[in-house]
C-alpha positions as CSV (number, residue, x, y, z in Angstrom):
1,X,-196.5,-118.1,-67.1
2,X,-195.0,-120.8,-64.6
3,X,-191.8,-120.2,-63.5
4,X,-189.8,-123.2,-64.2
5,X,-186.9,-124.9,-62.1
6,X,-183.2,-124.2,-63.3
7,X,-180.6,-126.0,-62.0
8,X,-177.1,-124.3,-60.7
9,X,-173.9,-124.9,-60.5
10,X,-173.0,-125.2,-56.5
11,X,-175.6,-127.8,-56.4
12,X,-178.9,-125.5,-55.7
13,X,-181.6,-124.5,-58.1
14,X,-183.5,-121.5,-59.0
15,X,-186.4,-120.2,-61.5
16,X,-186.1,-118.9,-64.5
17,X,-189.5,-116.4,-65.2
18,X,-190.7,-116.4,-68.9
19,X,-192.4,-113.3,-67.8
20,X,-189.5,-111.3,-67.4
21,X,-187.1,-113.5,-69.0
22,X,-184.3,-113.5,-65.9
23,X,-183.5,-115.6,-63.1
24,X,-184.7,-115.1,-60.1
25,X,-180.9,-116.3,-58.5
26,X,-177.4,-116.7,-60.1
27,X,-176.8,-119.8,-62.4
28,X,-173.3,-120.0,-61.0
29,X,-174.6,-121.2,-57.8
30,X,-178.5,-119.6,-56.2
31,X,-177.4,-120.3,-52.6
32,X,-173.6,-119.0,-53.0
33,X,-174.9,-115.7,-54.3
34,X,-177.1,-115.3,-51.8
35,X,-174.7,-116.3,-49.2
36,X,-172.4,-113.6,-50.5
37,X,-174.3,-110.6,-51.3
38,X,-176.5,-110.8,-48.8
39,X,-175.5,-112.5,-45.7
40,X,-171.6,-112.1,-46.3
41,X,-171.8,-108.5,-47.2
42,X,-174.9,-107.6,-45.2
43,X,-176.0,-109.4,-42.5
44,X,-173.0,-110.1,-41.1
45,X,-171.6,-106.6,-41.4
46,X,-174.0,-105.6,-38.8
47,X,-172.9,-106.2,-35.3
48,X,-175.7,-106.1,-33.3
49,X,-177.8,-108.5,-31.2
50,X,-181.0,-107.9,-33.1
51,X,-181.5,-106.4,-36.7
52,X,-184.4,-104.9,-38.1
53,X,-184.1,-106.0,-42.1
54,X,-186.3,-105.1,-45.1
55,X,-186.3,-106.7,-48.9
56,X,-187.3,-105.8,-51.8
57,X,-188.0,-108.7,-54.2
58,X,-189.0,-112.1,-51.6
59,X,-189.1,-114.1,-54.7
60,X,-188.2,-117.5,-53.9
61,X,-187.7,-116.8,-50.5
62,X,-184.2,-118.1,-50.1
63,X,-182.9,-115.0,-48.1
64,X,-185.2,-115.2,-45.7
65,X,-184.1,-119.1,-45.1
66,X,-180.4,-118.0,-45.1
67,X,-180.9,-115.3,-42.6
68,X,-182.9,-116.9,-40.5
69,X,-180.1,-119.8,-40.5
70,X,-177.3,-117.0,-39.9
71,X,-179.3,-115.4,-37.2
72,X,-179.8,-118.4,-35.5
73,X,-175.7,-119.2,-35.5
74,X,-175.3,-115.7,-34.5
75,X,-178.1,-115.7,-31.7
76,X,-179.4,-112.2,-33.2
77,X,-182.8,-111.6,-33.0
78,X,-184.4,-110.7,-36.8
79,X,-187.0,-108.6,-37.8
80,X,-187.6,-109.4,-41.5
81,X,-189.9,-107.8,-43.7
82,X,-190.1,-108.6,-47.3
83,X,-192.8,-107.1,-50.3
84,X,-193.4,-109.4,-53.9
85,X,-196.0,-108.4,-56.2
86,X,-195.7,-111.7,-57.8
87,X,-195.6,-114.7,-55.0
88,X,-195.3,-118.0,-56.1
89,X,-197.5,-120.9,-56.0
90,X,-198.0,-123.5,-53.5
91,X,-196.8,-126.1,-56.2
92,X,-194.1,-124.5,-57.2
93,X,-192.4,-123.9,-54.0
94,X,-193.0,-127.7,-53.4
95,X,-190.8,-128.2,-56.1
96,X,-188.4,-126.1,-56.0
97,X,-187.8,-127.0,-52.2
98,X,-186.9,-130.8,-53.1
99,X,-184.1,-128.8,-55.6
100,X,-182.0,-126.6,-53.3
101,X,-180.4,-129.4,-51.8
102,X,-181.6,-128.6,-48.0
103,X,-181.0,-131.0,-44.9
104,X,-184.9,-132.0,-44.2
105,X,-184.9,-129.9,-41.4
106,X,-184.4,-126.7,-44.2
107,X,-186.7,-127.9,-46.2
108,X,-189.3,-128.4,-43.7
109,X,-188.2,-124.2,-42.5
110,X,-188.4,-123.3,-46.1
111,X,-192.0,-124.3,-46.5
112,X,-193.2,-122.9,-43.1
113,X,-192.0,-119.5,-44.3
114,X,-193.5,-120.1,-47.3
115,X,-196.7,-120.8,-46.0
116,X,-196.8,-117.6,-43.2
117,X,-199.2,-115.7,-43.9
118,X,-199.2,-112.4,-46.1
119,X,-199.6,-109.2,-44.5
120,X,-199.0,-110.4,-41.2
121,X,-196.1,-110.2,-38.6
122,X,-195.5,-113.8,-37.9
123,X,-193.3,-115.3,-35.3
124,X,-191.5,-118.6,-36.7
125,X,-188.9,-118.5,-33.6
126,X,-187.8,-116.9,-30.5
127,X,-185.8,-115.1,-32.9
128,X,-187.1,-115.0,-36.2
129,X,-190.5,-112.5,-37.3
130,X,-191.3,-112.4,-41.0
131,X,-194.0,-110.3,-42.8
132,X,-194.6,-110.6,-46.3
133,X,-195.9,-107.7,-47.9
134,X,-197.7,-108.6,-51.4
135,X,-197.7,-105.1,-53.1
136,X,-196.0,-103.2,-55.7
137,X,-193.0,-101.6,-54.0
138,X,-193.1,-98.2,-56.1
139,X,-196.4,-97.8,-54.3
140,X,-194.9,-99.0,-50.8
141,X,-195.2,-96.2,-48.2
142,X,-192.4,-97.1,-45.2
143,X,-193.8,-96.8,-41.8
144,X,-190.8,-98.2,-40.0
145,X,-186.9,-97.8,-39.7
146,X,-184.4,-100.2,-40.7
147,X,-181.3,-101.1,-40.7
148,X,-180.2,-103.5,-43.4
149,X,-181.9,-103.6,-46.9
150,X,-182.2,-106.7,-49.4
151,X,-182.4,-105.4,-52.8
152,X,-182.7,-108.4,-54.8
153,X,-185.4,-107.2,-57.4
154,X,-185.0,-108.8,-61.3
155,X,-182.8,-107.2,-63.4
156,X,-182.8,-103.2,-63.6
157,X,-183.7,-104.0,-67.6
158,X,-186.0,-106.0,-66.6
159,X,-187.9,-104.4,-64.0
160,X,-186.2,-100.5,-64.4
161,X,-188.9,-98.5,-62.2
162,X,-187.9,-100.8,-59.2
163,X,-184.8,-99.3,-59.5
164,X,-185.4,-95.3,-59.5
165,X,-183.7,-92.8,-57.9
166,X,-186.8,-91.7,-56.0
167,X,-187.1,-95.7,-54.3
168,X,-183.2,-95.5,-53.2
169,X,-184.4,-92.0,-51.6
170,X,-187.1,-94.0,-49.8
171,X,-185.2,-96.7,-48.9
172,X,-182.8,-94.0,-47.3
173,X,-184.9,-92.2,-45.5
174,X,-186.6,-95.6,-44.1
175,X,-183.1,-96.4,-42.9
176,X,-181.2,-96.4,-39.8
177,X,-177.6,-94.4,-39.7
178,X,-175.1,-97.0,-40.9
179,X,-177.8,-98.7,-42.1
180,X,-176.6,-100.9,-44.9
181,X,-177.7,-101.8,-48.5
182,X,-176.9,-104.9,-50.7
183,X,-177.1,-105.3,-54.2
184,X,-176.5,-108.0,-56.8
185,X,-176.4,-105.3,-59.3
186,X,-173.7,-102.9,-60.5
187,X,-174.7,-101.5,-63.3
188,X,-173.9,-97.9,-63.5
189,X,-177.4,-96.4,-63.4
190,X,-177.7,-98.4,-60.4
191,X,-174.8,-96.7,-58.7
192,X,-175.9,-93.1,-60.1
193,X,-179.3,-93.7,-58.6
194,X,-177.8,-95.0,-55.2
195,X,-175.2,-92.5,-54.9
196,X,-178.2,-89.3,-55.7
197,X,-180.3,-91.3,-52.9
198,X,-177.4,-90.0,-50.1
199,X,-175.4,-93.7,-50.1
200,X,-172.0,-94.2,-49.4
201,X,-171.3,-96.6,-52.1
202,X,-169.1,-99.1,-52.0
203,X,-168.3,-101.9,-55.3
204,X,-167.2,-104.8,-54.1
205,X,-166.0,-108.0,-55.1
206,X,-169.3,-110.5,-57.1
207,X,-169.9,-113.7,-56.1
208,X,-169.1,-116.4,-58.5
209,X,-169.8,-115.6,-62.3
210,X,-170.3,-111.9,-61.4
211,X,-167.1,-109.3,-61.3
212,X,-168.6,-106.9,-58.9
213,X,-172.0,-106.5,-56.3
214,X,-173.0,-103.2,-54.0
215,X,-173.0,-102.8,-50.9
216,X,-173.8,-98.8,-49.6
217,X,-174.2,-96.9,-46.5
218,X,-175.8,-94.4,-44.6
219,X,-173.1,-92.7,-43.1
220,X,-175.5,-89.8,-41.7
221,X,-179.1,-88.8,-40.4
């Protein structure tokens, strides 16, 4: 079924999927909870002049837009890698960019990642490469080391074998020391399966409408 466009409360929009009955962003605000649980708490946490990044869940691509936007401010080169097993289609990204209330400019870099192709390393900027992966992340075998992780998959009721033990333990090995980890998510079997991984864990502060998010670190090789 068609994911259908659900307004938020800092202005932005996001979809709600009938499929697996979740959002795919906050309804207290889409672009403030991406904002602070994944460039706030991530992105920025990593001072470095390029960072190699990987997430799990593109979805409506909004990360990727707000990274790209940071990295930019920054002047950090980005690496960013993302797999979806369920990408959306042409028509609805049309709509849903008209709803997240971008300068034209945004908009215009919110299609063009969009349309990059799959399974390719594209260059959008001097210092912006994206590669969607379209896959099944429980089958994803990592071939590369990073250093920040995006873990903005549905709901661990909704989509539980996303969030196994044995794919944090991948994700750590595939991970740089002081690599770091973001979450929207603090439900406890989230943080039992992060801590077994080998995380430092860290519960930190939500963004609006949510008490607490994740953030955890790979303190050693």
């Amino acid at each position: 079924m068609k994911p259908k466009i659900t307004p938020t409360r800092d202005g932005s929009a996001t979809l709600y999927s009938p499929e697996f009955n979740d959002h795919y962003h906050s309804v207290f605000g889409a672009i403030n909870e991406s904002r602070h649980v994944f460039i706030e708490a991530g992105f920025n946490q990593i001072h470095s002049t390029s960072i190699k990044l990987f997430e799990v869940g593109f979805g409506t691509g909004l990360n990727a837009l707000l990274t790209f936007l940071e990295g930019l401010k920054r002047e950090v080169a980005v690496e960013y890698s993302a797999i979806e097993l369920y990408p959306l289609s042409t028509d609805t990204i049309q709509q849903l960019s008209t709803c997240l209330g971008l300068s034209n400019e945004d908009k215009e870099l919110f299609i063009q990642i969009h349309q990059a192709e799959w399974n390719r390393k594209i260059r959008l900027s001097s210092h912006f490469q994206l590669q969607k992966i379209h896959g099944d992340f429980n089958n994803y075998p990592f071939t590369e080391k990073y250093d920040l992780i995006f873990f903005d998959a549905f709901a661990p009721e909704k989509q539980p074998d996303l969030w196994s033990t044995d794919n944090f333990i991948k994700i750590y090995q595939a991970m740089n020391t002081q690599g770091i980890l973001t979450t929207y998510s603090s439900k406890g079997i989230v943080k039992q399966a992060i801590r077994k991984a080998g995380f430092h864990l860290q519960r930190m502060a939500g963004p609006s409408g949510k008490r607490h998010m994740l953030r955890a670190i790979k303190e050693h090789p």
